[in-house]
Steps between C-alpha positions, in 0.01 A plus 500: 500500500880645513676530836643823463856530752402698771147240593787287604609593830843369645499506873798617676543475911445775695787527734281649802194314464690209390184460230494490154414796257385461165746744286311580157700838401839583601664887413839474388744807481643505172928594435370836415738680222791307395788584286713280292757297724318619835239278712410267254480207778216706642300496172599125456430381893150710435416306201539178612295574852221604281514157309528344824196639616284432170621161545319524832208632326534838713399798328810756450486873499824635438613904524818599295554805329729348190325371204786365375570246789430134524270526738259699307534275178132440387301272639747361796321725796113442481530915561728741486547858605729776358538686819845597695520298797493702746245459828236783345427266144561202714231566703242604193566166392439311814161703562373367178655167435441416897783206486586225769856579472733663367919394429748808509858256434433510109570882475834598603551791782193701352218222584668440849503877567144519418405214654652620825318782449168353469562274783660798727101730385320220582332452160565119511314469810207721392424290170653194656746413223771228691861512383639202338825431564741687672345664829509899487678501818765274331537755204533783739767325705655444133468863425661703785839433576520532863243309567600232281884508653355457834277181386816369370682580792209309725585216310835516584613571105762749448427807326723762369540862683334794405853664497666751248822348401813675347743252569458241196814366375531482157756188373 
């Protein structure tokens, strides 16, 4: 009998319960559309989290729009959607695929956006998909400026001024 990837469960701890849960699929948003010379390190970082989790024997579903990435090379994600990543596909997939988790750091600004977004409609809590990685209160911090300056600033790091300037000497 074969032991296909996803009958092998990894467990990961639950930071509330302080338990372990099994993880046997995990979502990952894909770089999306790339050009040449622009976010390749998202296509690359996305790749190798998707051999990190076969190597876990953790079933990978992976959404990203560009055929012609890395990421959606044949045979690297056990599954693969063609969909933009955006929160309204992203959810489509999660409602049939039902993963344990999902990672939005292997995408560039498009998988954080929609996985704020997600997180924000409270589609992650209805089909109970847990972020890996980086909170979505940390990404949120990350992604407005005033409320990042002012974590900064609470932790007593000096941050620039949200001043127009028309004094710059040129030498």
């Amino acid at each position: 009998m074969a032991i296909l990837a996803h009958d092998m469960p990894t467990r990961k701890i639950n930071k509330a319960s302080g338990k372990r849960r099994k993880l046997r699929k995990v979502l990952i948003l894909g770089s999306g559309a790339l050009k040449i010379g622009e976010a390749g390190e998202f296509d690359y970082s996305g790749s190798q989290a998707i051999k990190a989790l076969k190597e876990e024997r953790i079933f990978t579903v992976l959404i990203n729009p560009n055929i012609a990435t890395n990421q959606t090379s044949k045979g690297l994600a056990d599954k693969v959607y063609f969909l933009p990543v955006n929160a309204e596909f992203t959810e489509q997939v999660i409602e049939k695929e039902r993963p344990d988790g999902i990672l939005l750091s292997f995408g560039g600004q498009t998988a954080l956006n929609c996985g704020i977004s997600l997180f924000e409609k409270g589609i992650l809590k209805k089909y109970k998909v847990e972020i890996l990685g980086t909170p979505a209160t940390a990404i949120a911090k990350t992604e407005d400026r005033e409320i990042f300056n002012n974590e900064m600033k609470a932790l007593g790091l000096k941050v620039t001024s949200k001043e127009l300037r028309f004094d710059l000497v040129y030498q």
